[in-house]
Gaussian input, Z-matrix of N, CA and C with variables (Angstrom, degrees):
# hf/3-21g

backbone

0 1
 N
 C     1     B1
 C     2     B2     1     A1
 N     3     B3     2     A2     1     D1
 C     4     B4     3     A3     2     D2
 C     5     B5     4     A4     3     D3
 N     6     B6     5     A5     4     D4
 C     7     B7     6     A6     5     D5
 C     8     B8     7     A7     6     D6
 N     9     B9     8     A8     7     D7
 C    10    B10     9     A9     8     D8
 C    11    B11    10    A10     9     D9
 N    12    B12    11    A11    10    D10
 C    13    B13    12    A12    11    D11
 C    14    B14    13    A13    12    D12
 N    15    B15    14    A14    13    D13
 C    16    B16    15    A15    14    D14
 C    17    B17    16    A16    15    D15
 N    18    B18    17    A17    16    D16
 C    19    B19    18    A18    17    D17
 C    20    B20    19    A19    18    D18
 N    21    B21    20    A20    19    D19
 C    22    B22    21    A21    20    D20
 C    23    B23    22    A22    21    D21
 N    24    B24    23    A23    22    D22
 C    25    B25    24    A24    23    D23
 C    26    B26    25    A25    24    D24
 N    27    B27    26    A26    25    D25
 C    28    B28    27    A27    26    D26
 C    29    B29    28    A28    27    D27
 N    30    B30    29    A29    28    D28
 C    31    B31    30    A30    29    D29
 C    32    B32    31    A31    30    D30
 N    33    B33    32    A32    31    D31
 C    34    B34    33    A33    32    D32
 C    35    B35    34    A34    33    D33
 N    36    B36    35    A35    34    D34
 C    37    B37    36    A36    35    D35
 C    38    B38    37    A37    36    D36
 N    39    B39    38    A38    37    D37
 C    40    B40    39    A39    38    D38
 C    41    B41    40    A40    39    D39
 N    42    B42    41    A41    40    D40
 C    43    B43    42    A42    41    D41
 C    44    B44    43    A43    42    D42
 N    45    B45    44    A44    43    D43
 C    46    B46    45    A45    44    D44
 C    47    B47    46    A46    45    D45
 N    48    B48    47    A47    46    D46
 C    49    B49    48    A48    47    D47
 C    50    B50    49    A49    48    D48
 N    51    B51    50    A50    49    D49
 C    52    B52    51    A51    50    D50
 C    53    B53    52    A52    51    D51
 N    54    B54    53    A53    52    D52
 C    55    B55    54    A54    53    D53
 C    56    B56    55    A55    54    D54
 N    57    B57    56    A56    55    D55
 C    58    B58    57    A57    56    D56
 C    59    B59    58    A58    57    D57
 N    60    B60    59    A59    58    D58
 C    61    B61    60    A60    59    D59
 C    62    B62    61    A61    60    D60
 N    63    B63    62    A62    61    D61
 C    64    B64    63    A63    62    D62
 C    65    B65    64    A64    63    D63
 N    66    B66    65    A65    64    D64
 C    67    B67    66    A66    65    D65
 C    68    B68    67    A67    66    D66
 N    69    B69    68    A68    67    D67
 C    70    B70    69    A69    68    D68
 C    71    B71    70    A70    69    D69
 N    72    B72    71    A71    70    D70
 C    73    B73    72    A72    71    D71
 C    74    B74    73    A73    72    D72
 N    75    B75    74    A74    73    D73
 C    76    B76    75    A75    74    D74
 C    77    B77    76    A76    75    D75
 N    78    B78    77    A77    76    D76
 C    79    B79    78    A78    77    D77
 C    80    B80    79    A79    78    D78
 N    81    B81    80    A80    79    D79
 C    82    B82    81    A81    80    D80
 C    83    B83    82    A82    81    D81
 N    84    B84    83    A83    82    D82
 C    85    B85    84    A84    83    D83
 C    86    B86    85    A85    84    D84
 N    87    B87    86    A86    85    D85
 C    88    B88    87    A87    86    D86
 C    89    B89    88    A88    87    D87
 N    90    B90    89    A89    88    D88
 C    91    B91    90    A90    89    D89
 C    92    B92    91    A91    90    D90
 N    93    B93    92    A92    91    D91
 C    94    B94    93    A93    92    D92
 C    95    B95    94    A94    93    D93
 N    96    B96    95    A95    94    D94
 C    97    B97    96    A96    95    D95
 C    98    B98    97    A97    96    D96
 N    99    B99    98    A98    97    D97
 C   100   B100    99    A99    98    D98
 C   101   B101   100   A100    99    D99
 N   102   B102   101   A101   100   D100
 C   103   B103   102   A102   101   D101
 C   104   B104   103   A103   102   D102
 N   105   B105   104   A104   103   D103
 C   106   B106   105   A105   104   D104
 C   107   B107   106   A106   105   D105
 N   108   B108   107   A107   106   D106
 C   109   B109   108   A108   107   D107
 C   110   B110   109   A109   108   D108
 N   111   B111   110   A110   109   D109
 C   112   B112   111   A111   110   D110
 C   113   B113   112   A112   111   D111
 N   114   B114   113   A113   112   D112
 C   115   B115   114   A114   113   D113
 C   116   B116   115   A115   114   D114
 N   117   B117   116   A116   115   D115
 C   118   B118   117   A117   116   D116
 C   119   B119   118   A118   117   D117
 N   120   B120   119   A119   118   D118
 C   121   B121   120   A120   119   D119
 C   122   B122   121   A121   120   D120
 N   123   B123   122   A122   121   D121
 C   124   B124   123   A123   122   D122
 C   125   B125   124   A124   123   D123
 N   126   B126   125   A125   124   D124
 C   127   B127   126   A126   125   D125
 C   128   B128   127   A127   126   D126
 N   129   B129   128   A128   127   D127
 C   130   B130   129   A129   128   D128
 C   131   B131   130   A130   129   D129
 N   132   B132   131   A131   130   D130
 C   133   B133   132   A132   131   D131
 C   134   B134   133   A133   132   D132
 N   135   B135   134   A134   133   D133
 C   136   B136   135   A135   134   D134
 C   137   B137   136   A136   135   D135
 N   138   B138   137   A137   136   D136
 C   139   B139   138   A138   137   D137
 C   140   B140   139   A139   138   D138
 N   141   B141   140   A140   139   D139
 C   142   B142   141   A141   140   D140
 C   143   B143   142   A142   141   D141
 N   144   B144   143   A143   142   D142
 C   145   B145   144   A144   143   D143
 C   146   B146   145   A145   144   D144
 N   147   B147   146   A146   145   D145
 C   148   B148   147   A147   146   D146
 C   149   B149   148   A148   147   D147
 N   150   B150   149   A149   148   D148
 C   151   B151   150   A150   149   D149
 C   152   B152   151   A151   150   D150
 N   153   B153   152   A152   151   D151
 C   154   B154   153   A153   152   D152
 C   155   B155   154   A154   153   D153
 N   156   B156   155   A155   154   D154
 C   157   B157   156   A156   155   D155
 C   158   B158   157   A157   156   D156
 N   159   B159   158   A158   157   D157
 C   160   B160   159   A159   158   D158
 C   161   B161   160   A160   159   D159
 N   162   B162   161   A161   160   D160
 C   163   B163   162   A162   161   D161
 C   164   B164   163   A163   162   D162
 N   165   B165   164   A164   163   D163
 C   166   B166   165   A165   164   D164
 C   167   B167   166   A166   165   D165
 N   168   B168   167   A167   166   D166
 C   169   B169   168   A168   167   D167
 C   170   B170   169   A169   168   D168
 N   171   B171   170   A170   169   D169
 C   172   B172   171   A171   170   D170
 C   173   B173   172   A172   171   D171
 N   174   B174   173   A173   172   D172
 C   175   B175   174   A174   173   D173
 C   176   B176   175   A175   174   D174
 N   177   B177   176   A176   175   D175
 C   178   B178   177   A177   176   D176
 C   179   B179   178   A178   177   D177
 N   180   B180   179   A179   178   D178
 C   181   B181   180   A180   179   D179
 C   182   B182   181   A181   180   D180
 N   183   B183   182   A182   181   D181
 C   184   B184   183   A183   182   D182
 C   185   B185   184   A184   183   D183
 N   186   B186   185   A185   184   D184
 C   187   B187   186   A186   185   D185
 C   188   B188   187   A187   186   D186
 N   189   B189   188   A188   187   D187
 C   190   B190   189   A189   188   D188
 C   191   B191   190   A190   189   D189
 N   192   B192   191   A191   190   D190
 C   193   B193   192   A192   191   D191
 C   194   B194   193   A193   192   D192
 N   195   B195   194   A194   193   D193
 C   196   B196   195   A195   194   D194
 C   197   B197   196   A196   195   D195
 N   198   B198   197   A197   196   D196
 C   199   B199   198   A198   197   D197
 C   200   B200   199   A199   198   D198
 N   201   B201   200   A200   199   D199
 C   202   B202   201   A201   200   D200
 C   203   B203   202   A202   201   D201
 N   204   B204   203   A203   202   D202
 C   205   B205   204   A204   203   D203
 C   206   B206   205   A205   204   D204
 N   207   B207   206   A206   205   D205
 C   208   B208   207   A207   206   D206
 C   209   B209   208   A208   207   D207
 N   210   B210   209   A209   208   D208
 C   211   B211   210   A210   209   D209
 C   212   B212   211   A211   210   D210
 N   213   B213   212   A212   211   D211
 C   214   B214   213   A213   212   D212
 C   215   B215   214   A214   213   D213
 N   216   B216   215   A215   214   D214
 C   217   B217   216   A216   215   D215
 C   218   B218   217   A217   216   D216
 N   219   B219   218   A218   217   D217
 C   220   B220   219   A219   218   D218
 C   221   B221   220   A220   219   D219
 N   222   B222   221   A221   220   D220
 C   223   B223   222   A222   221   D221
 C   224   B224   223   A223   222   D222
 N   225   B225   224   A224   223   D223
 C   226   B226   225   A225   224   D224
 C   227   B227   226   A226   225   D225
 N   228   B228   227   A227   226   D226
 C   229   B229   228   A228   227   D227
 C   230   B230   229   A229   228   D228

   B1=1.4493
   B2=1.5237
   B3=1.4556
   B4=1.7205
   B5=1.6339
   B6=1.2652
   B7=1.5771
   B8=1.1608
   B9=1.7399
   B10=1.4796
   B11=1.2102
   B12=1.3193
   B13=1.4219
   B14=2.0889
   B15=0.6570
   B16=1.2867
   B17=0.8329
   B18=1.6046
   B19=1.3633
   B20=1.6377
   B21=1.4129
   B22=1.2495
   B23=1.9609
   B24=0.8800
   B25=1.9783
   B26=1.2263
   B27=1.5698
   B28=1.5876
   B29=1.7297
   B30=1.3074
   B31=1.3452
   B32=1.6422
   B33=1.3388
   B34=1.0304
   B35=1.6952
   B36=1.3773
   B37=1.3397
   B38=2.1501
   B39=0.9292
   B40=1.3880
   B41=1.8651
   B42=1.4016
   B43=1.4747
   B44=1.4700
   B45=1.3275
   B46=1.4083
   B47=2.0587
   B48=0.8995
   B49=1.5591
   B50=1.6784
   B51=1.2712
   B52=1.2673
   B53=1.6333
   B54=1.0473
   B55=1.7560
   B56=1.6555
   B57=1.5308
   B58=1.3766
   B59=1.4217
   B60=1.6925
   B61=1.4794
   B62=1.2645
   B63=1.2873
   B64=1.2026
   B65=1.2751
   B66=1.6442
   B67=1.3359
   B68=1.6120
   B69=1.4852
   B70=1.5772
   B71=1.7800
   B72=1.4433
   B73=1.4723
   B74=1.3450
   B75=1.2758
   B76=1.5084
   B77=1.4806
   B78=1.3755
   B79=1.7816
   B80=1.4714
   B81=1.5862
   B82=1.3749
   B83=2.2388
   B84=1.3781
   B85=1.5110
   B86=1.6013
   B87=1.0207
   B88=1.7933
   B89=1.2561
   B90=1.3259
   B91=1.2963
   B92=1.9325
   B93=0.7142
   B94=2.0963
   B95=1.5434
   B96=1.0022
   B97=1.4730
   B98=1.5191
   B99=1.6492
   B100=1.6542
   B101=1.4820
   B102=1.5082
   B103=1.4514
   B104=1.4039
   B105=1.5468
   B106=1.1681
   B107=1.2103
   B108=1.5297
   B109=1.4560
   B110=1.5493
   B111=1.2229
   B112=1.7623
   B113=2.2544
   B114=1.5979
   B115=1.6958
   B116=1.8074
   B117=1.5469
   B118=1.4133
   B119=1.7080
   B120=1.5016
   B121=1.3347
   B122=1.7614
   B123=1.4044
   B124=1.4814
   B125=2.2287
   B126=1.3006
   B127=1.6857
   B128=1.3129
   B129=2.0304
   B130=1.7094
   B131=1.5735
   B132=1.4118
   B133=1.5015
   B134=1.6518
   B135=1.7430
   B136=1.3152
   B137=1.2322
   B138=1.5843
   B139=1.8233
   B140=1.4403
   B141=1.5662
   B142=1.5310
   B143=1.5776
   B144=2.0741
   B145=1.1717
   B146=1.3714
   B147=1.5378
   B148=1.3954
   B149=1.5324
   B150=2.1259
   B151=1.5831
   B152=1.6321
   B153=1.6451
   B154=1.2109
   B155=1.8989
   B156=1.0972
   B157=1.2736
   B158=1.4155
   B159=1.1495
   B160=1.5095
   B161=1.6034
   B162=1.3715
   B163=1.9601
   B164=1.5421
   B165=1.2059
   B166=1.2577
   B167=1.5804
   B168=0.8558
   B169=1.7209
   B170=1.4804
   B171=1.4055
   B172=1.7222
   B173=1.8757
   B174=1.0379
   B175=1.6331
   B176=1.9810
   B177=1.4298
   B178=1.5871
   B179=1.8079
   B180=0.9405
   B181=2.2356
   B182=1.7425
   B183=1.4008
   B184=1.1649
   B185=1.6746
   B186=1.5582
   B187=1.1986
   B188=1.6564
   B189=1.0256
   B190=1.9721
   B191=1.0781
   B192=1.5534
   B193=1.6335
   B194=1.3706
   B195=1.6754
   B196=1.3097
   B197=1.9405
   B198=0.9989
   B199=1.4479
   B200=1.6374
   B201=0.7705
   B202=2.2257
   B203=1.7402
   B204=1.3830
   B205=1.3812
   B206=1.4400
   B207=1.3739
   B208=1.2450
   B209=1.6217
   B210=1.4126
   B211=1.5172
   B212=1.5717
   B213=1.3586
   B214=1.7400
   B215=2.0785
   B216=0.9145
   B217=1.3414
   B218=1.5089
   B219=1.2075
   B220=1.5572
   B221=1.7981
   B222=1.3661
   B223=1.4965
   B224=1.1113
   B225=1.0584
   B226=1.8763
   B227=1.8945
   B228=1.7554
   B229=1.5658
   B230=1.5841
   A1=108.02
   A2=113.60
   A3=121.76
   A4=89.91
   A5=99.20
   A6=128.26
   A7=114.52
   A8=96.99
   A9=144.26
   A10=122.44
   A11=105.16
   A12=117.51
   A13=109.31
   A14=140.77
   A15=144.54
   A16=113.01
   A17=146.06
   A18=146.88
   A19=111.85
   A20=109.32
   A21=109.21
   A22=115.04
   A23=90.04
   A24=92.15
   A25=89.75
   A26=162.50
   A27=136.83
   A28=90.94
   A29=135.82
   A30=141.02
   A31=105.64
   A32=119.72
   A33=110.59
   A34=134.09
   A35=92.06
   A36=109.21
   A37=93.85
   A38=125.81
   A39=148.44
   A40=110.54
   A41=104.35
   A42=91.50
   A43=100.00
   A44=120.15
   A45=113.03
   A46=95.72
   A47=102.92
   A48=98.71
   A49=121.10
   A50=98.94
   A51=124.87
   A52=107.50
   A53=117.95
   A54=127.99
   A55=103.73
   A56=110.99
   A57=114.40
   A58=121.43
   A59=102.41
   A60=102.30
   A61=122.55
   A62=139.05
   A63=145.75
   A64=116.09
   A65=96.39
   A66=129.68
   A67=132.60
   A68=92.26
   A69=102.72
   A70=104.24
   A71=125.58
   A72=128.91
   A73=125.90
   A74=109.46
   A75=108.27
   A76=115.93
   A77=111.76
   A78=121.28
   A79=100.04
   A80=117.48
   A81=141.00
   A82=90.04
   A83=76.15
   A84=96.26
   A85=100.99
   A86=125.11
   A87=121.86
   A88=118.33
   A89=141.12
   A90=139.71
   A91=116.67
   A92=89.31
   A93=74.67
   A94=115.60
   A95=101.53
   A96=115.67
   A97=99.93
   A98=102.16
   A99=109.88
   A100=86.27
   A101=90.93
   A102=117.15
   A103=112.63
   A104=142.20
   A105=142.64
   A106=123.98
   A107=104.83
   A108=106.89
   A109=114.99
   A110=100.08
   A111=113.41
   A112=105.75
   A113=81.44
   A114=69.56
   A115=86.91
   A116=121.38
   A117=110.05
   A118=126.40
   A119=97.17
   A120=89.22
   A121=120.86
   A122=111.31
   A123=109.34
   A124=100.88
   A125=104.51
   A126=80.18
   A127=106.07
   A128=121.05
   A129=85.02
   A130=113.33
   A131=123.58
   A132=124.73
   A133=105.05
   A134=121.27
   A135=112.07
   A136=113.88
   A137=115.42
   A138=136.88
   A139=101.68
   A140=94.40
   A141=98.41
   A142=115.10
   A143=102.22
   A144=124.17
   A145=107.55
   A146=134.04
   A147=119.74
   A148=92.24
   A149=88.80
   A150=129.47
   A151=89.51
   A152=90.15
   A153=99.30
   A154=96.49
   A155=114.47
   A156=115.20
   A157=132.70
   A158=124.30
   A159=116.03
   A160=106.50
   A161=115.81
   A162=108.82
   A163=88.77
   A164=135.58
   A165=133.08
   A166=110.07
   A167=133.69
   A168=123.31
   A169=134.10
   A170=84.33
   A171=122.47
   A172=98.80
   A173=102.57
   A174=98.87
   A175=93.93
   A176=123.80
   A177=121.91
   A178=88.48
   A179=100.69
   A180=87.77
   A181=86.10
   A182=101.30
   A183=135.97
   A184=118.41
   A185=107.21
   A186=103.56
   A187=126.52
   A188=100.21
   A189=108.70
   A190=108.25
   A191=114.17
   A192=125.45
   A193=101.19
   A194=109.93
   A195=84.65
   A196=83.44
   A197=110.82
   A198=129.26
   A199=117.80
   A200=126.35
   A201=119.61
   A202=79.56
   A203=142.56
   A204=125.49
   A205=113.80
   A206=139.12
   A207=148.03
   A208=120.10
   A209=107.72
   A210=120.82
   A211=86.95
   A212=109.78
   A213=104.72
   A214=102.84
   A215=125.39
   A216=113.23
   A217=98.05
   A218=125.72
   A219=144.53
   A220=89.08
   A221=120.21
   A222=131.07
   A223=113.12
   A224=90.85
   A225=113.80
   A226=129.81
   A227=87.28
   A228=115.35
   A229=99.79
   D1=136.29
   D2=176.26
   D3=-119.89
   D4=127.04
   D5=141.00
   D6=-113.36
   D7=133.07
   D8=165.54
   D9=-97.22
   D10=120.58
   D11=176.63
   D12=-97.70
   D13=143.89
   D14=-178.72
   D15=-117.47
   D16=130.98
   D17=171.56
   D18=155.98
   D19=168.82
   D20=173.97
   D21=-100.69
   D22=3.86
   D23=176.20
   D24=124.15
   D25=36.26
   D26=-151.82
   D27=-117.21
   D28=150.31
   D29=167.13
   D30=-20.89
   D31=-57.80
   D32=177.70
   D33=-44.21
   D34=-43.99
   D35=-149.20
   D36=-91.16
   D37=-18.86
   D38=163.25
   D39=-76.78
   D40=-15.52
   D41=176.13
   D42=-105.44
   D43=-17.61
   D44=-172.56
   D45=-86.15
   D46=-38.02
   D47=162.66
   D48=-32.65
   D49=-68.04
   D50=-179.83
   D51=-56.62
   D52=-46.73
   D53=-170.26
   D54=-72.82
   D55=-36.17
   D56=174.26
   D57=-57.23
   D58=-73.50
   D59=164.02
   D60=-33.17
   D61=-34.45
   D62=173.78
   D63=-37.95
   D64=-74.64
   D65=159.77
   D66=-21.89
   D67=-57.32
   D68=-175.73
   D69=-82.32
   D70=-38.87
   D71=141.53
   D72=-19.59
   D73=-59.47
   D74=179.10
   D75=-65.45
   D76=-54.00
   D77=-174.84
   D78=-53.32
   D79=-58.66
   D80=-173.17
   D81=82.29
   D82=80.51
   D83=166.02
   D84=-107.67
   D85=126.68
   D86=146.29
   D87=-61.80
   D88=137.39
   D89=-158.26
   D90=170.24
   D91=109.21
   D92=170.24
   D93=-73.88
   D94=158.04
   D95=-178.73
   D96=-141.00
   D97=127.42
   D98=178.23
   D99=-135.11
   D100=160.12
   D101=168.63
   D102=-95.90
   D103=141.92
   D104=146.14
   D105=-118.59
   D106=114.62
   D107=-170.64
   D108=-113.70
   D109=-16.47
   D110=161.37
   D111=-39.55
   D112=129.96
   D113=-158.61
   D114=-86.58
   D115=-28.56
   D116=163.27
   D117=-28.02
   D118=-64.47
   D119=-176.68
   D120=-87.22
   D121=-0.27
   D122=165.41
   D123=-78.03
   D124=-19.76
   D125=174.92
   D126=-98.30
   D127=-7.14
   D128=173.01
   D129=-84.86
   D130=-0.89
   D131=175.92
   D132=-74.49
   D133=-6.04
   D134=161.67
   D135=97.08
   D136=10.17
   D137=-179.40
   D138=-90.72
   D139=122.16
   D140=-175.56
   D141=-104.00
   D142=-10.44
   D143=-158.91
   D144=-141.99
   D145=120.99
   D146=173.28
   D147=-98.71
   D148=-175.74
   D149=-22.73
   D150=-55.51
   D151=-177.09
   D152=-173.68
   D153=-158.79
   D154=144.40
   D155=172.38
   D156=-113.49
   D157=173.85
   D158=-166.43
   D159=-161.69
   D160=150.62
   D161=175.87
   D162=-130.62
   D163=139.68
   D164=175.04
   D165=41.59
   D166=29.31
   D167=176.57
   D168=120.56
   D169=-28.61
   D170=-164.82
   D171=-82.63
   D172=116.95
   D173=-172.95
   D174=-81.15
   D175=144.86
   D176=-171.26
   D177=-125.24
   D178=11.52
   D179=-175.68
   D180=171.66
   D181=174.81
   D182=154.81
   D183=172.40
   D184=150.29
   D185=-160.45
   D186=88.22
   D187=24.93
   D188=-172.32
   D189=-148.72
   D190=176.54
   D191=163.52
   D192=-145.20
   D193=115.03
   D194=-164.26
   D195=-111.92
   D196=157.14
   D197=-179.64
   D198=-42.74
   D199=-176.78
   D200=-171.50
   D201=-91.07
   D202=-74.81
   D203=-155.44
   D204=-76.05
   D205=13.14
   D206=126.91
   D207=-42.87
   D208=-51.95
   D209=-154.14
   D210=-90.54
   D211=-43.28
   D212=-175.81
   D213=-58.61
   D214=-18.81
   D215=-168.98
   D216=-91.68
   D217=-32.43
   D218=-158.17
   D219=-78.05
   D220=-50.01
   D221=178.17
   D222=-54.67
   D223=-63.35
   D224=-172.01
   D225=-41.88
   D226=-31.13
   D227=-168.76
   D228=-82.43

């Protein structure tokens, strides 16, 4: 599993970082987690709004922060 974080570095987009790892910690999923802050390739993934998230490719939100037991259900699925 790849998680994507979307954003350019902004408070927001650094807490959903942070809330993920959390996330993937708690479940104890193996998984990478990268950041993309290249704003090219956050518009060819079709993000019009950060942060924004992604599991394999598949964008699941953008525009939010959703809390670590939010993101754990969003993972989990």
């Amino acid at each position: 599993m790849k998680i994507s974080i979307y954003g350019a570095g902004c408070k927001k987009c650094n807490e959903l970082y942070d809330n993920t790892h959390k996330a993937v910690s708690e479940l104890g999923v193996k998984c990478e987690i990268e950041k993309v802050t290249e704003m090219e390739k956050i518009m060819d993934a079709g993000i019009m709004l950060t942060p924004a998230f992604g599991i394999d490719g598949d964008i699941k939100f953008s525009n939010k922060v959703p809390g670590v037991e939010e993101l754990k259900g969003i993972i989990g699925t």
